[in-house]
TORDRENRO-164495 format. One record per residue (C-alpha): residue number from 1; z, y, x. Coordinates in steps of 0.2 Angstrom, whole numbers. Example, Ala and Ser with C-alpha at 12.3 -4.5 7.8 and 13.67 -1.06 7.14 Angstrom:
// residues 2
<pt 1, <39, -22, 62>>
<pt 2, <36, -5, 68>>
// end
This chain:
// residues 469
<pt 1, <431, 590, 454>>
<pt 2, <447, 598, 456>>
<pt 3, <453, 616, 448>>
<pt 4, <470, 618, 452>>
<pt 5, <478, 633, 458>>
<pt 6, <480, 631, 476>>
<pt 7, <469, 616, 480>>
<pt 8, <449, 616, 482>>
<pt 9, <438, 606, 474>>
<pt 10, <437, 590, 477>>
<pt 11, <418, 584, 477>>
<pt 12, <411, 567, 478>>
<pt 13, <392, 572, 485>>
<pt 14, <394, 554, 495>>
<pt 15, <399, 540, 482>>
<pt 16, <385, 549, 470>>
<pt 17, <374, 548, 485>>
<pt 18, <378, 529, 490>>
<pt 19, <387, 520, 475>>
<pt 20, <385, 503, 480>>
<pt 21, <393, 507, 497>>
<pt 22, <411, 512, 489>>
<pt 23, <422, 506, 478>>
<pt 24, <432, 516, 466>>
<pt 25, <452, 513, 469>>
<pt 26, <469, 521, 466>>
<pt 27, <482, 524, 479>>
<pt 28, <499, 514, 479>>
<pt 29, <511, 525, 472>>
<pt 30, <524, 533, 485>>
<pt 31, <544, 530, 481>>
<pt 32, <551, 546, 487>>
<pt 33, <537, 555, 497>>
<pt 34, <541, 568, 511>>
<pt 35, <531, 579, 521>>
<pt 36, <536, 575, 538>>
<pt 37, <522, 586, 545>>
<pt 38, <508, 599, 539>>
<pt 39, <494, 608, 548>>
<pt 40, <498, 623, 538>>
<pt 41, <483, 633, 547>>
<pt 42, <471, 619, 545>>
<pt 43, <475, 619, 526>>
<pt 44, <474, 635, 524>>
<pt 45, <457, 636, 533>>
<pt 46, <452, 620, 522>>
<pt 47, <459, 634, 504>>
<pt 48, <474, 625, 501>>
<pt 49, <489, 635, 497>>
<pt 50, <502, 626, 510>>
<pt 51, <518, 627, 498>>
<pt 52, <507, 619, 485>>
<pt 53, <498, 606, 494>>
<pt 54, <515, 598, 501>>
<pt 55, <521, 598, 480>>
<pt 56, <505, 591, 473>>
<pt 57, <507, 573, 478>>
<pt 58, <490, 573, 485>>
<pt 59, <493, 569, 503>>
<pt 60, <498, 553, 497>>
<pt 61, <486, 549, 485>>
<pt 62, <490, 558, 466>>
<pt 63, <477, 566, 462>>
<pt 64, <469, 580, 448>>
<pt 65, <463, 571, 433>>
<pt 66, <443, 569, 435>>
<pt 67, <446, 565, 454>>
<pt 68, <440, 546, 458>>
<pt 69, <445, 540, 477>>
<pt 70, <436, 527, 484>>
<pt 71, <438, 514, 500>>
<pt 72, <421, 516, 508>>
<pt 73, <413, 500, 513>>
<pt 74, <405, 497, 532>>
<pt 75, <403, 482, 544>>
<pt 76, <406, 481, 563>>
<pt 77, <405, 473, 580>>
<pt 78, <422, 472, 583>>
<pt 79, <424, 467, 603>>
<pt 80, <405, 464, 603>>
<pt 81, <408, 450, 588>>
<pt 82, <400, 455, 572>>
<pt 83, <411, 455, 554>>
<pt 84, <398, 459, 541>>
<pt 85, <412, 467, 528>>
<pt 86, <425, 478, 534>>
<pt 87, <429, 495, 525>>
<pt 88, <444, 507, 522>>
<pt 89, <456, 491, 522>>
<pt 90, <472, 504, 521>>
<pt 91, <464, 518, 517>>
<pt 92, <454, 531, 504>>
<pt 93, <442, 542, 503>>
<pt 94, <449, 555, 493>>
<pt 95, <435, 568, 491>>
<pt 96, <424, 581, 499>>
<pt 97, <433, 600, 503>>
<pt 98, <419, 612, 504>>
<pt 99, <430, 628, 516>>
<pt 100, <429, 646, 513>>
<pt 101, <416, 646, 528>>
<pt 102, <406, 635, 520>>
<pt 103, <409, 618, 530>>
<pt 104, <413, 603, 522>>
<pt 105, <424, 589, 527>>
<pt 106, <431, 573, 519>>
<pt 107, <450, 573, 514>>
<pt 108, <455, 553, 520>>
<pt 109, <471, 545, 518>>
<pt 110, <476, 532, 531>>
<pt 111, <492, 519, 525>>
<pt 112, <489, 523, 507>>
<pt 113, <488, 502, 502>>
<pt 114, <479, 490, 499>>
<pt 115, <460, 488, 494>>
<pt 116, <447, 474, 492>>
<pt 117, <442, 477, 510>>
<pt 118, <463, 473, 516>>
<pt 119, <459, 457, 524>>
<pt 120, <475, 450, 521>>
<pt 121, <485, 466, 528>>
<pt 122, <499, 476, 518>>
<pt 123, <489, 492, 515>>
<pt 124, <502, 501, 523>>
<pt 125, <506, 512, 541>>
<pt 126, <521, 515, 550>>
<pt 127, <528, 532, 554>>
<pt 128, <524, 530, 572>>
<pt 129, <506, 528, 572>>
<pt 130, <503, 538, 560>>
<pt 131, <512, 553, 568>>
<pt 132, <503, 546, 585>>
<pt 133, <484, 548, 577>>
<pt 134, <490, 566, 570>>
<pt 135, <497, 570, 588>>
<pt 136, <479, 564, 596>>
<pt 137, <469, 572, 584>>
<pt 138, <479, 590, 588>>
<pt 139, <476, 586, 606>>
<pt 140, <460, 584, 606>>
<pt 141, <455, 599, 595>>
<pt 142, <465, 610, 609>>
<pt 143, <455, 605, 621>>
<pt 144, <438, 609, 611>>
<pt 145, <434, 589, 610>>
<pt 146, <424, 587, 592>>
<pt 147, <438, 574, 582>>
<pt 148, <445, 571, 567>>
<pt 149, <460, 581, 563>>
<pt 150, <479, 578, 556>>
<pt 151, <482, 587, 539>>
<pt 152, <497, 579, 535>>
<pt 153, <507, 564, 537>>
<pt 154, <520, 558, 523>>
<pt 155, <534, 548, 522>>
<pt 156, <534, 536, 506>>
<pt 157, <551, 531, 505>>
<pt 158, <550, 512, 508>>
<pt 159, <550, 502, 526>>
<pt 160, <535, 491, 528>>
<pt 161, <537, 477, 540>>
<pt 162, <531, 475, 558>>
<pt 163, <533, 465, 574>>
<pt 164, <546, 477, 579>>
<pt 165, <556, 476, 562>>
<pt 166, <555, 486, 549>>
<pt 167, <548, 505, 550>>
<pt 168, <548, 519, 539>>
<pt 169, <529, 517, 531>>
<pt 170, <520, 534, 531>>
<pt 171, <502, 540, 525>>
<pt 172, <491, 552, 536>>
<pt 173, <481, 564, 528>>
<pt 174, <467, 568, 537>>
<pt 175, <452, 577, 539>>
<pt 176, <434, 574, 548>>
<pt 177, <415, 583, 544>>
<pt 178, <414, 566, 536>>
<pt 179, <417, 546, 540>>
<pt 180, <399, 540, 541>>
<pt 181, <401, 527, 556>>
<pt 182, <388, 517, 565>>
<pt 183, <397, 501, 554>>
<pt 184, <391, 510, 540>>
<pt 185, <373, 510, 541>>
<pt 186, <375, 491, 546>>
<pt 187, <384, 490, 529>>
<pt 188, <370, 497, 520>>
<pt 189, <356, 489, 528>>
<pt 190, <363, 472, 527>>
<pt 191, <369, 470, 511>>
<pt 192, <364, 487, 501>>
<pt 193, <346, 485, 501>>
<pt 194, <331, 499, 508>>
<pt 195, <337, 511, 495>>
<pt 196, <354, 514, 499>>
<pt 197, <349, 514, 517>>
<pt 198, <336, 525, 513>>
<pt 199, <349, 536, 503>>
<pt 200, <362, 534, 514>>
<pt 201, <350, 539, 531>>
<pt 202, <344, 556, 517>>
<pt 203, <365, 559, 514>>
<pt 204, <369, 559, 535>>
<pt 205, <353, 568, 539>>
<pt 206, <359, 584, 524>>
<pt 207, <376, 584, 531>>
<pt 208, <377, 583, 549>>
<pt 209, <360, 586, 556>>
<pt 210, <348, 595, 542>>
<pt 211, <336, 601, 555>>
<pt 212, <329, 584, 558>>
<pt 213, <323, 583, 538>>
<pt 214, <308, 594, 545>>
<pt 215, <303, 584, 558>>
<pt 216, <288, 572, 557>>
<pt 217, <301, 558, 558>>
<pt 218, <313, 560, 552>>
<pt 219, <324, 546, 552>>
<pt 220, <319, 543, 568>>
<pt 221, <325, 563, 574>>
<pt 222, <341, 559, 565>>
<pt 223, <345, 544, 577>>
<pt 224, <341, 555, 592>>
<pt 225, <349, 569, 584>>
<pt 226, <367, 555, 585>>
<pt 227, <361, 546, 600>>
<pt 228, <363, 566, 606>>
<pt 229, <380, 571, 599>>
<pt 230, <388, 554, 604>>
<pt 231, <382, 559, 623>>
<pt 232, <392, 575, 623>>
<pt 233, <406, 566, 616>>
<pt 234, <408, 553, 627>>
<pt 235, <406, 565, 641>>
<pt 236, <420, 575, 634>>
<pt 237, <434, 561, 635>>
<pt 238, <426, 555, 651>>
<pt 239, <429, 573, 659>>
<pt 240, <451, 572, 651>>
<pt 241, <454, 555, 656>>
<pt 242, <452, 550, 636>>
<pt 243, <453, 531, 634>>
<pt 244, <449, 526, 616>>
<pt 245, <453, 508, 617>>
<pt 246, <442, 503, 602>>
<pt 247, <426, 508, 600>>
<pt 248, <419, 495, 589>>
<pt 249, <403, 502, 579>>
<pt 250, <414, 505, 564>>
<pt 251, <424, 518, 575>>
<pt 252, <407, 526, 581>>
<pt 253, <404, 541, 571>>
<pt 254, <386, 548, 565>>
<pt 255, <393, 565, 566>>
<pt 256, <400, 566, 584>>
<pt 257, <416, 567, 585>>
<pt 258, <432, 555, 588>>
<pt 259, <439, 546, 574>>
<pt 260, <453, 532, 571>>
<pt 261, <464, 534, 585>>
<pt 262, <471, 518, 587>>
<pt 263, <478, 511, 605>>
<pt 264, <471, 529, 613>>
<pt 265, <480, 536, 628>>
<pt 266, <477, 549, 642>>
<pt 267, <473, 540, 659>>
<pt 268, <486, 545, 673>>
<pt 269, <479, 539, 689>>
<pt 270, <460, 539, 689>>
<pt 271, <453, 521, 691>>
<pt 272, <439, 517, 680>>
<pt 273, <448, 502, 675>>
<pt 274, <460, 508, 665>>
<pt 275, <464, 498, 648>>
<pt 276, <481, 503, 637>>
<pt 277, <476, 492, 621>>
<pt 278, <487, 475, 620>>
<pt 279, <471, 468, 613>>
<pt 280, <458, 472, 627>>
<pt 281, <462, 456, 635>>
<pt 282, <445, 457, 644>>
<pt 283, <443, 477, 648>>
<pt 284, <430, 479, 636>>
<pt 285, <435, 498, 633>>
<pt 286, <439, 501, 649>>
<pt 287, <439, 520, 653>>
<pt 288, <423, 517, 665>>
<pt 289, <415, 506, 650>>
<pt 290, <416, 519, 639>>
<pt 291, <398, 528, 645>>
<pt 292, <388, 511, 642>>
<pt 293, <398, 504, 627>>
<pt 294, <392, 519, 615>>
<pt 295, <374, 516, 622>>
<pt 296, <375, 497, 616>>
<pt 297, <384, 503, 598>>
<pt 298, <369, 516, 598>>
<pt 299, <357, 501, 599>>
<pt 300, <365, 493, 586>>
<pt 301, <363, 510, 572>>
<pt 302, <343, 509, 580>>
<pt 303, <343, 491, 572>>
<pt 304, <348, 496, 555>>
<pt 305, <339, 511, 556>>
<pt 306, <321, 502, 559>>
<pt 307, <316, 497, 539>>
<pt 308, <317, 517, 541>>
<pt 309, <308, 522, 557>>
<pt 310, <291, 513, 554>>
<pt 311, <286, 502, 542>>
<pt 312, <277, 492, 558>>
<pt 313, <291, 486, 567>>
<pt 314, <284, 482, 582>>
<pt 315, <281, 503, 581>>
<pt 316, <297, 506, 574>>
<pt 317, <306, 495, 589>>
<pt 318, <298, 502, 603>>
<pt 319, <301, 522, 594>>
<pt 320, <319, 519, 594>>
<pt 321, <321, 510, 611>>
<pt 322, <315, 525, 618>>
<pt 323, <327, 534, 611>>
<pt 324, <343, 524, 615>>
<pt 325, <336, 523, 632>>
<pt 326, <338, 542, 634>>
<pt 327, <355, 540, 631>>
<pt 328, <359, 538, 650>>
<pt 329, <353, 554, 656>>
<pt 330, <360, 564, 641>>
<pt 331, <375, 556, 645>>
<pt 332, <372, 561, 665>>
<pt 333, <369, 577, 659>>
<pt 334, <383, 583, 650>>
<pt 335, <396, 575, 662>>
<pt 336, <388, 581, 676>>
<pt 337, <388, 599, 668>>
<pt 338, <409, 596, 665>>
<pt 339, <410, 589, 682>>
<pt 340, <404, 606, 690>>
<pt 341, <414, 615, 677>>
<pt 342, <430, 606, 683>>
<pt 343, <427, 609, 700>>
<pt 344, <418, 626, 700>>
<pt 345, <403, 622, 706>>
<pt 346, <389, 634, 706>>
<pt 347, <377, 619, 701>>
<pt 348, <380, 599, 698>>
<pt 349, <383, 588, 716>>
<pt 350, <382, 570, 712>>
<pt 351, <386, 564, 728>>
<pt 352, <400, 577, 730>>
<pt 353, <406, 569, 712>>
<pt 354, <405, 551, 717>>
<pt 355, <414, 553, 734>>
<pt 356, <429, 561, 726>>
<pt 357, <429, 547, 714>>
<pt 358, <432, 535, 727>>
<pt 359, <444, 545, 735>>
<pt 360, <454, 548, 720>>
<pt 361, <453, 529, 715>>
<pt 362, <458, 523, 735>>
<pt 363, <472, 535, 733>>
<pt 364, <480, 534, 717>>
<pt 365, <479, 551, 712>>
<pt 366, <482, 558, 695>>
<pt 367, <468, 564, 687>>
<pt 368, <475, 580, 677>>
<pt 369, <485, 587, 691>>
<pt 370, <471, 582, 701>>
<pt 371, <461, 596, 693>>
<pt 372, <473, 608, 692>>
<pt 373, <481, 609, 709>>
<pt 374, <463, 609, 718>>
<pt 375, <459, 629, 714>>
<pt 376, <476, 632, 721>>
<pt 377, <476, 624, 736>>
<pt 378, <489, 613, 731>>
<pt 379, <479, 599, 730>>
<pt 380, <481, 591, 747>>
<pt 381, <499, 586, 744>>
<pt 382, <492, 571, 731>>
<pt 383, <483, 562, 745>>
<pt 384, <494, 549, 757>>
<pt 385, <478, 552, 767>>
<pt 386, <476, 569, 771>>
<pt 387, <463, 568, 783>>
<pt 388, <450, 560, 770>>
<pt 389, <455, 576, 757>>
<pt 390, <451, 586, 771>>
<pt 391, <431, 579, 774>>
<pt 392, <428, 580, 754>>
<pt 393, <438, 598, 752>>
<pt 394, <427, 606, 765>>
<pt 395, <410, 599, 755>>
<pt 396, <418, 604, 740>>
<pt 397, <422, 623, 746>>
<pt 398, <403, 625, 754>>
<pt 399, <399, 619, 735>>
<pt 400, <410, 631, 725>>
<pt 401, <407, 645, 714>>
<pt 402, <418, 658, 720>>
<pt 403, <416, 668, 701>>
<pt 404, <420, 653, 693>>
<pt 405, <437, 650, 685>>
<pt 406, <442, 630, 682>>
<pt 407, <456, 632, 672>>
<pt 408, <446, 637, 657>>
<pt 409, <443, 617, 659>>
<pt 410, <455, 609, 666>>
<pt 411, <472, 607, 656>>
<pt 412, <488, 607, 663>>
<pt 413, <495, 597, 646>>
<pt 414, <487, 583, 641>>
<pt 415, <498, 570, 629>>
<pt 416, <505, 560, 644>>
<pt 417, <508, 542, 638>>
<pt 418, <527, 542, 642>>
<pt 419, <530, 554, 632>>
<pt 420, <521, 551, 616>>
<pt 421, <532, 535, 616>>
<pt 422, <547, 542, 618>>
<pt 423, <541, 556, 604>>
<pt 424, <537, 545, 592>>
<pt 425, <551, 531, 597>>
<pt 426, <564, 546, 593>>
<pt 427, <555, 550, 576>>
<pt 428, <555, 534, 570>>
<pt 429, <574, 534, 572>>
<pt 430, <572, 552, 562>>
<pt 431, <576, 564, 577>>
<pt 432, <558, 574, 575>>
<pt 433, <562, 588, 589>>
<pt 434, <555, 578, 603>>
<pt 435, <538, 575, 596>>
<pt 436, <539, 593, 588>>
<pt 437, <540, 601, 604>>
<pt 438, <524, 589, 612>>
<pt 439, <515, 594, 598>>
<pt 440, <518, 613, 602>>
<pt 441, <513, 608, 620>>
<pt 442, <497, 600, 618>>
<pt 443, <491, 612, 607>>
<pt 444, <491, 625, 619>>
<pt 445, <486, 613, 636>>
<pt 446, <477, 625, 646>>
<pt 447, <493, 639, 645>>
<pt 448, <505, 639, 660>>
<pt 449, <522, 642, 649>>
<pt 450, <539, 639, 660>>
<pt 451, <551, 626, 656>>
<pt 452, <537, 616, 652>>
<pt 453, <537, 605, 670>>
<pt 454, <540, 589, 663>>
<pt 455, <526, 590, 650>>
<pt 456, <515, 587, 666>>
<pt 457, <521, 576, 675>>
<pt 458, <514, 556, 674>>
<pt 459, <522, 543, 669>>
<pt 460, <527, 528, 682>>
<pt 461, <520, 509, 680>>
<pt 462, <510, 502, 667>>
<pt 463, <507, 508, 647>>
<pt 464, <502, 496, 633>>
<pt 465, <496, 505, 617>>
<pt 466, <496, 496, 599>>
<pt 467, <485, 499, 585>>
<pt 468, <498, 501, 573>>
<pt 469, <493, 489, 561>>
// end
C-alpha cells in the first residue's frame, strides 16, 4: 500500500485474491513524461491531490515503494474465434483506489509496455488513441452510461512507430469499478483450476454484486446479477447510437459498464448496420448486433461458470440457460423503457418504435437530431418524404406524454465522428485546442450553449475507426 501525501493507497485485494491469474511486472520507464490531460475532478473525487498526482510519475507507471503492478491475464473469443491467453498485452494494473465515499476502482494504465501477454506487439500507444478512449470515456459518463473513465493521459517523450508513421507514444491512465471481463473467468476456468475460479467467482460477487453472497445460489444469482447489468448497458448505447466495434468476451465487463474503447464511434444516420472498425470485415459488431452479441458472450461466462452453478451438470446447464435466456426481455425492457423516455411516451408502444425505425432507416435521417428536433416540431424537415413523417407523428402525438420533458434524454452533443478526427488529428500535430473544446462539449451534451452549432451537425460519407494498436 501506498502513503504518500497526496495519493491514496494503493491495495491489491484482486492479485491476493487470484494470484495465478496476474503476473507481477514493471512499467517501461517514460523519457520525458508530460501531462497532456487530467480529470482533475475525478482525481480529486478518487483523494488524489491534482498538482501531486501529475509530479508523482504514477500516471506512467513509477510507483510508492511496496506497490507491485500486475498485467492481469484473461482469454477471449475474439470475432467468435477463441484465443485461450490474452491479457494486459500493453497494459498494468496498477492497484485498487478505495474513494472518500467509500467506492473502489482500479487505477490501469494503457500503453505502458510490454508484458508476457504482448503477443509480439510493442507495449506501446499513440497519443491519438489514447486521447480518443479518454474522450469516449468522458462522453459516456455525461450521458449517465456506466463506463470506464479517463484519468489521465501522458506523453512519454519517445514516438512509437505505426502504419501511419511515427506518433508521439502516450499512456492513459484510467479508472473502472474494476477489469474483471467475461475473458477472465474463461482464463480461470480453463487453465487456473476450480479454486481460482471459485476465488475468482467469491472476488466478483464481494465487489460488484455482494447481495447475491446471500442467495441460495450464489454463483448462479451472481451470473443473473451480470446477465442483468449487461442488459441495461447495452440498452444504453443502443438508445445514443453507441457502436462499440469490438465486443469480444474479453471486452465484456462483469461489473457493467463499457470498457476499452477501441474503433467506437457515434452512429449518424440510423441504420442498424452500421460498422466503423477497419476490422469488421463481416459486420460482426454491427450497431443492431450489438443486442444479441452480448447474449452469446453471456453464454460464454455461463459455461465457465458451470463447475460453479451445480456440481450435476446437467442441473447446472439447464440453471444457467434459463438465465442467459432472460436476457432478451431484460434487454426489451430497458430499451423499451429509453425508447418511451426519448420520445415522451406516457408508457412503451412497440409498434410505434418499430415503424419510426423503418422510417428513419428508408429516410436516412440522423439519429441524434432526430430526437431533438421531434419535441420542437422541427422534426419534419429531416424527412425527403414528408407525408410518411406525417402518418407516424400523428400516432406518436396521440402516444405522448404532455408532462414529459425529452431532452433530459436526448443530447444535443454527442462526439460526432468528424470531429473526434479532426480533434485528435490536430493534437497529434501538438495543437490540443480543438480536442480541448470537444471535450468541453461533450461533457455537458444535454446543454443548449451558443456558438456551439457545428458540434451538432453530422458528418458526410463514410467513417472508418482503428483500434489504435
Amino acid at each position: 500500500m501506498s502513503t504518500a501525501v497526496g495519493i491514496p493507497p494503493l491495495e491489491d485485494t484482486y492479485a491476493r485474491a487470484v494470484p495465478d491469474l496476474v503476473v507481477p511486472w514493471a512499467a517501461a520507464p517514460a523519457r520525458d513524461p508530460q501531462v497532456v490531460v487530467l480529470d482533475e475532478q475525478l482525481a480529486a473525487e478518487l483523494g488524489f491531490d491534482p498538482a501531486t498526482l501529475r509530479s508523482s510519475g504514477l500516471l506512467v507507471g513509477r510507483v510508492p515503494e511496496g506497490v507491485d503492478t500486475v498485467a492481469q491475464g484473461y482469454s477471449g473469443h475474439q470475432f467468435g474465434m477463441y484465443q485461450p491467453r490474452l491479457g494486459d498485452g500493453r497494459a498494468l494494473l496498477v492497484g485498487e483506489i478505495v474513494a472518500p465515499d467509500g467506492s473502489r476502482h482500479d487505477l490501469h494504465l494503457k500503453g505502458s509496455g510490454r508484458t508476457p501477454f504482448a503477443r509480439g506487439g510493442d507495449g506501446k500507444a499513440a497519443l491519438g488513441p489514447m486521447l480518443r478512449e479518454y474522450l469516449m470515456g468522458a462522453a459516456m459518463h455525461a450521458l449517465g452510461i456506466p463506463t470506464s473513465r479517463g484519468l489521465a493521459v501522458t506523453t512519454t517523450g519517445e514516438q512509437v512507430p505505426r502504419d501511419a508513421g511515427s506518433l508521439p507514444g502516450a499512456v492513459l491512465a484510467r479508472v473502472a469499478s474494476s477489469h474483471l471481463r467475461v475473458g477472465t473467468f474463461q482464463y480461470a476456468a480453463a487453465a487456473g483450476g476450480p479454486d481460482q475460479l471459485r476465488a475468482l467467482a467469491d472476488h466478483a460477487i464481494a465487489r460488484h454484486h455482494p447481495q447475491a453472497a446471500d442467495a441460495e445460489s450464489p454463483y448462479l444469482e451472481l451470473y443473473r446479477r451480470v446477465v442483468e447489468a449487461q442488459a441495461s448497458l447495452i440498452a444504453q448505447w443502443m438508445l445514443v447510437g453507441f457502436v462499440h466495434g469490438v465486443m469480444n468476451t474479453d471486452n465484456t465487463t462483469i461489473s457493467g459498464e463499457t470498457i476499452d474503447y477501441g474503433p467506437c464511434a457515434f452512429m449518424d444516420r440510423f441504420d442498424p448496420d452500421t460498422v466503423f472498425s477497419s476490422i469488421d470485415h463481416a459486420g460482426r459488431y454491427a450497431y443492431g448486433h450489438q443486442p444479441p452479441i452480448a447474449r452469446w458472450n453471456l453464454a460464454r461466462l455461463g459455461e465457465a461458470l458451470l463447475p460453479l452453478i451445480d456440481e450435476d451438470s446437467e442441473t447446472a446447464i439447464a440453471q444457467a440457460t434459463e438465465v442467459v435466456q432472460s436476457f432478451a426481455a431484460r434487454y426489451d425492457a430497458h430499451f423499451g423503457a429509453g425508447m418511451a423516455a426519448k420520445l415522451g411516451l406516457a408508457e412503451p408502444d412497440d409498434g410505434l418504435v418499430a415503424d419510426l425505425f423503418a422510417l428513419l432507416h428508408a429516410q436516412q435521417v440522423d439519429w441524434t437530431t432526430f430526437f431533438r428536433a421531434l419535441p420542437r416540431g422541427q422534426a419534419r424537415d429531416l424527412f425527403l418524404d414528408r407525408e410518411a413523417f406525417d402518418a407516424w407523428a400523428a400516432r406518436w402525438e396521440a402516444a405522448r406524454d404532455p408532462q414529459a420533458d425529452p431532452d433530459q434524454v436526448n443530447p444535443l452533443f454527442i462526439p460526432r465522428n468528424h470531429l473526434v478526427d479532426e480533434a485528435l488529428t490536430a493534437a497529434e500535430k501538438g495543437d490540443l485546442a480543438p480536442f480541448e473544446r470537444l471535450l468541453d462539449v461533450v461533457s455537458r451534451p444535454f446543454e443548449e450553449r451558443p456558438g456551439l452549432e457545428r458540434y451538432t451537425e453530422p458528418g458526410s460519407g463514410p467513417f472508418v475507426t482503428y483500434c489504435g494498436t
